[in-house]
Backbone bond lengths (Angstrom), bond angles and torsions (degrees), N, CA, C in turn:
res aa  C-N    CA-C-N  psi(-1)  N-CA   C-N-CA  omega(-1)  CA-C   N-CA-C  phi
1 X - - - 1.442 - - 1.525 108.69 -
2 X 1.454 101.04 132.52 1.854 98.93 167.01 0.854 100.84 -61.18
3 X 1.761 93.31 169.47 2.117 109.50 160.42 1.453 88.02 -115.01
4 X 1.231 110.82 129.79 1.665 112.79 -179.14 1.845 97.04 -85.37
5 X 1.475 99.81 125.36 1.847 102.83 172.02 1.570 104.83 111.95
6 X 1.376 115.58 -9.82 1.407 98.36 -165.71 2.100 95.72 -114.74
7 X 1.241 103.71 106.72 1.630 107.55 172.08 1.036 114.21 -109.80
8 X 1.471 112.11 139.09 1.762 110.25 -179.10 1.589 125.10 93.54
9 X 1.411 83.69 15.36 2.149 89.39 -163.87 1.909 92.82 -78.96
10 X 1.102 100.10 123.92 1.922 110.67 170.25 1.555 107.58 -105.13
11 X 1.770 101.03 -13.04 2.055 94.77 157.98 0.982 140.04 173.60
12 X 1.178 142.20 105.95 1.527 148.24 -165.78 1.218 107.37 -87.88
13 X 1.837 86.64 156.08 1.703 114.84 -169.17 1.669 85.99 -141.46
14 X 1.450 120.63 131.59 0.912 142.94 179.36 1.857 108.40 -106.00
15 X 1.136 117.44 131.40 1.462 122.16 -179.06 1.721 103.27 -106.40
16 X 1.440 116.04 -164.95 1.217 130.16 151.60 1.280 133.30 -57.65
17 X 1.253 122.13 -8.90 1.391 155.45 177.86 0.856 158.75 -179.16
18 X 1.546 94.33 8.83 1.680 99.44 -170.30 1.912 67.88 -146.53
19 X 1.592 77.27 170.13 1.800 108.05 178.09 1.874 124.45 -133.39
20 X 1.183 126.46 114.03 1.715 110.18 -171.08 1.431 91.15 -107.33
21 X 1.344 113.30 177.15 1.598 131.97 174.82 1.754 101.83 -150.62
22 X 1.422 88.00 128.25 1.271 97.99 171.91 1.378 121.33 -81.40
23 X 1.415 136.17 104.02 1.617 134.07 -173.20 1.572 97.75 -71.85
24 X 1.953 100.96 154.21 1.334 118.36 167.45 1.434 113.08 -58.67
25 X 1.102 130.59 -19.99 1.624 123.94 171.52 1.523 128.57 -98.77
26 X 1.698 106.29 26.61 1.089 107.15 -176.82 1.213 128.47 81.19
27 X 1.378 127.42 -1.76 1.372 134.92 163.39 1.462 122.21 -74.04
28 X 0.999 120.00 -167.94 1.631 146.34 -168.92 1.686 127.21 -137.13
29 X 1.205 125.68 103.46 1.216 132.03 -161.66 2.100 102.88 -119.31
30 X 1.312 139.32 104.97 1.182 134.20 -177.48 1.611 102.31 -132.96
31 X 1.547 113.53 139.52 1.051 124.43 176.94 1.671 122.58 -145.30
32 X 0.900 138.13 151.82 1.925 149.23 -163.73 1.372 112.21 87.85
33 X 1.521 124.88 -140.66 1.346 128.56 -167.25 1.105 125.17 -45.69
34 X 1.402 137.99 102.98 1.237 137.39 -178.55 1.859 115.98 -92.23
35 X 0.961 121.64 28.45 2.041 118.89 -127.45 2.159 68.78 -98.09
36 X 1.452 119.92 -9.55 1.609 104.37 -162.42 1.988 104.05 -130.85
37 X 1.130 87.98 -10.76 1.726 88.71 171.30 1.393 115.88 129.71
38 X 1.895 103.15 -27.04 1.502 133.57 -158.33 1.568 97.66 -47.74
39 X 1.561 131.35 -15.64 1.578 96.67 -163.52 2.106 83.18 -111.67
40 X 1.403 124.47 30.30 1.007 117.75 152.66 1.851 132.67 66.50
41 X 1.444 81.42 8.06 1.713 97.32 -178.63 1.002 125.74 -104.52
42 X 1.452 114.50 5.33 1.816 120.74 153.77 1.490 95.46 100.40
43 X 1.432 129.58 13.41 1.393 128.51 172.12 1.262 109.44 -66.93
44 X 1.415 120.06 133.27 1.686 127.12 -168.16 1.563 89.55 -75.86
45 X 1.717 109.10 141.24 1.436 119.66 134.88 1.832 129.06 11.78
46 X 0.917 128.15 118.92 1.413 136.97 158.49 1.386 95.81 62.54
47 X 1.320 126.76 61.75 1.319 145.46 -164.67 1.900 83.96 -110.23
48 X 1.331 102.55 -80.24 1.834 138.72 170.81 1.352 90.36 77.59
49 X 1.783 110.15 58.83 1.215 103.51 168.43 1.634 104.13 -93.37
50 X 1.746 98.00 168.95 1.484 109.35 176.23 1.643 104.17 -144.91
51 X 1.046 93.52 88.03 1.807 114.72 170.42 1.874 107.02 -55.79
52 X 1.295 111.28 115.48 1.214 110.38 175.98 1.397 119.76 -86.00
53 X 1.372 103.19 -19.81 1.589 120.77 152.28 1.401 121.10 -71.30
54 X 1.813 119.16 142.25 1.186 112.93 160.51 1.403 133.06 -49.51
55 X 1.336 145.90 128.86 1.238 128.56 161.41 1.204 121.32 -111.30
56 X 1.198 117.87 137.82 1.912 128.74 175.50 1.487 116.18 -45.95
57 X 1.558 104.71 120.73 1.629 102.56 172.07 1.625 102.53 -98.84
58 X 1.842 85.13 118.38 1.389 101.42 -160.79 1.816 104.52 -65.58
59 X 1.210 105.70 179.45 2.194 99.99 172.53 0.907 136.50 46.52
60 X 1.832 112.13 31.14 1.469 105.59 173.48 1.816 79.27 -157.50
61 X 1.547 108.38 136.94 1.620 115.71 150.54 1.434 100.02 -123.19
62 X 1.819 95.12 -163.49 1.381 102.05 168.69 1.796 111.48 67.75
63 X 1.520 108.95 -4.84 1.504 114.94 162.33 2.000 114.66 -54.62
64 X 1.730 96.07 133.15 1.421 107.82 -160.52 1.344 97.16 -132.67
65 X 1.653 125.11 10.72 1.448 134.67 -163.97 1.409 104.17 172.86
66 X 1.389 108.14 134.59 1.378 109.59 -165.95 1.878 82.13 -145.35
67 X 1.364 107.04 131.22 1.991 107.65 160.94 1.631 99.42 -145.80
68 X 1.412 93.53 154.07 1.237 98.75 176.56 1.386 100.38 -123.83
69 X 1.689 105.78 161.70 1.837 114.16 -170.00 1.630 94.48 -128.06
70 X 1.422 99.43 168.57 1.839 109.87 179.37 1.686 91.42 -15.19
71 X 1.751 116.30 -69.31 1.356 126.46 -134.93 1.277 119.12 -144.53
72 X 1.303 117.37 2.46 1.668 134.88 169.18 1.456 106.88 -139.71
73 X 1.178 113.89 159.12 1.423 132.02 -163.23 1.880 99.80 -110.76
74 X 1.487 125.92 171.05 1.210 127.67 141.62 1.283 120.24 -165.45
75 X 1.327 112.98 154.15 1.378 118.95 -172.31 1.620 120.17 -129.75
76 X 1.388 112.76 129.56 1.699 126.39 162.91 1.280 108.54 -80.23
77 X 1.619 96.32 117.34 1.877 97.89 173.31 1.456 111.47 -112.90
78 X 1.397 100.81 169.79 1.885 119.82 -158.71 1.840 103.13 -37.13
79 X 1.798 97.02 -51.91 2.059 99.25 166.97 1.302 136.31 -74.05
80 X 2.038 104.06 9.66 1.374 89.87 160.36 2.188 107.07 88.06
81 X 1.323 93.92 7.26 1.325 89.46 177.30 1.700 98.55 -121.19
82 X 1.260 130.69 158.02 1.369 144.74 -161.37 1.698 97.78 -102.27
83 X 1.372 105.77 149.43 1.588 103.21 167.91 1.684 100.30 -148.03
84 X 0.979 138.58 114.15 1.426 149.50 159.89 1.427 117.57 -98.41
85 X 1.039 94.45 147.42 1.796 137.60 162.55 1.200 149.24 -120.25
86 X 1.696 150.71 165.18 0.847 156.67 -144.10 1.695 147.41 50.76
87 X 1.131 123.27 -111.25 1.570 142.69 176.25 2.217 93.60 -76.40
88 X 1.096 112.09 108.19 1.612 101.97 163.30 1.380 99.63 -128.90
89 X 1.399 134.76 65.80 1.372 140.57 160.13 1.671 105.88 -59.00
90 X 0.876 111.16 -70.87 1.639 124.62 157.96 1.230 122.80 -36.49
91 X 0.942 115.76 -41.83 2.050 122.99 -171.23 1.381 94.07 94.30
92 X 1.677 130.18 43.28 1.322 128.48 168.23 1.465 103.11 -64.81
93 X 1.579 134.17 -43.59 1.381 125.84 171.55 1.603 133.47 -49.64
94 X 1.624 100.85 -12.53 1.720 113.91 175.99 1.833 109.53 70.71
95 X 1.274 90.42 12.85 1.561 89.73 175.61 1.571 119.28 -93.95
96 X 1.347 112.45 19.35 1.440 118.03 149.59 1.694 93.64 111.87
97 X 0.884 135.76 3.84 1.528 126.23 177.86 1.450 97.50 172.67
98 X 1.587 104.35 164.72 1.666 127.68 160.78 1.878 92.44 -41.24
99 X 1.136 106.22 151.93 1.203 127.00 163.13 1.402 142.76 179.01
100 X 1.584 82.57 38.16 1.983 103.63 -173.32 1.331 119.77 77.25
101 X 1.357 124.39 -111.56 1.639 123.16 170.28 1.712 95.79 -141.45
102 X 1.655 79.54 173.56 1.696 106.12 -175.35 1.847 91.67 -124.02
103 X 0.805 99.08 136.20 1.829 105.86 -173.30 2.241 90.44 -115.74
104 X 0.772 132.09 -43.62 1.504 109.49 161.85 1.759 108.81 -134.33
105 X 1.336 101.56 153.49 1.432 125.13 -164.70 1.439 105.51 -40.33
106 X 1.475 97.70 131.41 1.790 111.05 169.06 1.261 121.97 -141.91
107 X 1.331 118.99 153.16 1.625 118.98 -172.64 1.745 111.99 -68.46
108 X 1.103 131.44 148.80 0.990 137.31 -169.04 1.325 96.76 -82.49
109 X 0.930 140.30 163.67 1.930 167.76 107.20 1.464 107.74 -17.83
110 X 1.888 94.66 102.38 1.633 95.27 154.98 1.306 128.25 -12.07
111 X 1.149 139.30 138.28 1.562 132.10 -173.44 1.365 116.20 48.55
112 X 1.217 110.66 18.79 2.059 123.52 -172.87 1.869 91.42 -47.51
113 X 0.932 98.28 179.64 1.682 114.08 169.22 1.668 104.32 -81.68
114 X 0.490 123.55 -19.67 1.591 120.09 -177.91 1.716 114.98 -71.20
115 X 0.991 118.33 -6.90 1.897 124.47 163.82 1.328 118.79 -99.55
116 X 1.247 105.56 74.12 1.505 123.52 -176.28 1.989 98.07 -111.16
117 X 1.683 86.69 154.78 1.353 88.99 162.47 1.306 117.15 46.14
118 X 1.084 132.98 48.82 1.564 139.54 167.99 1.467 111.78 160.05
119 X 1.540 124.49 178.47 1.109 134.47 168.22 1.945 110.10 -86.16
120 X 1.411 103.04 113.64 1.720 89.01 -172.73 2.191 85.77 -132.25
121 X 1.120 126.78 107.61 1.489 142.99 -175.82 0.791 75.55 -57.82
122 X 1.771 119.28 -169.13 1.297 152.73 175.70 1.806 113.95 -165.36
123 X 1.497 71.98 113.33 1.946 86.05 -178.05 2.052 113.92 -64.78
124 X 1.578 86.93 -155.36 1.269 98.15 172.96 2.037 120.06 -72.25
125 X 1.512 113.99 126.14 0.689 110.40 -148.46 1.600 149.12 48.33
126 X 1.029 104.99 56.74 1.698 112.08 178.85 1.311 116.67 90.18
127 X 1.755 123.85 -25.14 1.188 113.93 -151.25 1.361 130.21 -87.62
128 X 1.470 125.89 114.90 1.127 104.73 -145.40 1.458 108.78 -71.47
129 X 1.763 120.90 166.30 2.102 110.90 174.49 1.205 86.15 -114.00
130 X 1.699 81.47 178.41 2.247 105.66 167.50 1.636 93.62 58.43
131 X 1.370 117.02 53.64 1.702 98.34 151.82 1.437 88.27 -103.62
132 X 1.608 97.78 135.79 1.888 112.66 146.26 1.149 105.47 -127.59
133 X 1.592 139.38 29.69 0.793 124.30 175.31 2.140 102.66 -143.99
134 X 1.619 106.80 135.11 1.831 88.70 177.09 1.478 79.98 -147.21
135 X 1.718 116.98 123.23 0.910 118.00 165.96 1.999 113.33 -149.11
136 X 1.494 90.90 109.94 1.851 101.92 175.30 1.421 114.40 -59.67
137 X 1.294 143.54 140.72 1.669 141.52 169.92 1.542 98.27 -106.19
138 X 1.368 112.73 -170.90 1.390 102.11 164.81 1.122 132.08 -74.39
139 X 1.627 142.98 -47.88 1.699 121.25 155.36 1.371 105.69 -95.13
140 X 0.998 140.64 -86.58 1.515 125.95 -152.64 1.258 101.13 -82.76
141 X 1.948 104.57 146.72 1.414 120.65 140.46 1.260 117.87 5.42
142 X 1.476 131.68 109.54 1.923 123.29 170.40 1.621 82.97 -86.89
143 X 1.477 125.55 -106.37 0.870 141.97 -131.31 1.658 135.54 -134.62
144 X 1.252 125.12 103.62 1.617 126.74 -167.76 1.556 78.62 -116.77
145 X 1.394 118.55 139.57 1.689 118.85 145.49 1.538 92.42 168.89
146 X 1.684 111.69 157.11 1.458 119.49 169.10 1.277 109.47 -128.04
């Protein structure tokens, strides 16, 4: 089946309900369950919309990795710094604790949850280097490390 609206996708990550596509120009394309923030378009809380259309995740280009989890999304961009969204009951956003949701993309927290399973440094200001790897499971964070 097509996705009507989405041109240029080089790669999808499928969640628990929702779906993103990574565009050839470095953009962000996410569409279905929105009820936690996961499709990143700044839709308030208890919305539980489900856009059958793609919609643009606004404030971030230069995306080079796109995964999606049960209920938050995340993305590796062109400099190598991480930006997540959605559901962080868990601290799936790596911003250092539970803290409800993220409704559009933000950098994780030095020591965020997102440096699992490998050696991943941390540059200037928080950011983590050396990801070749971004992969969401169904609830927690699997795996960032190179």
């Amino acid at each position: 089946m097509s996705v009507s609206g989405v041109t240029g996708a080089i790669a999808i990550s499928a969640g628990s309900g929702h779906t993103c596509a990574l565009l050839a120009g470095g953009s962000a394309e996410c569409w279905g369950n929105d009820a936690s923030g996961q499709l990143g378009d700044g839709a308030p809380a208890g919305m539980q919309s489900k856009p059958s259309k793609p919609v643009a995740v606004p404030g971030i280009s230069g995306v080079i990795a796109i995964s999606a989890g049960e209920s938050h999304t995340g993305a590796i961009l062109s400099d190598g710094s991480v930006e997540c969204w959605g559901l962080n009951l868990s601290g799936q956003l790596g911003d250092g604790g539970p803290t409800g949701m993220a409704f559009t993309p933000s950098k994780p927290a030095a020591g965020g949850a997102l440096a699992s399973g490998g050696h991943a440094p941390h540059g200037p200001h928080g950011v983590l280097l050396h990801f070749a790897d971004l992969s969401f499971g169904g609830r927690p964070t699997r795996r960032v490390s190179r």
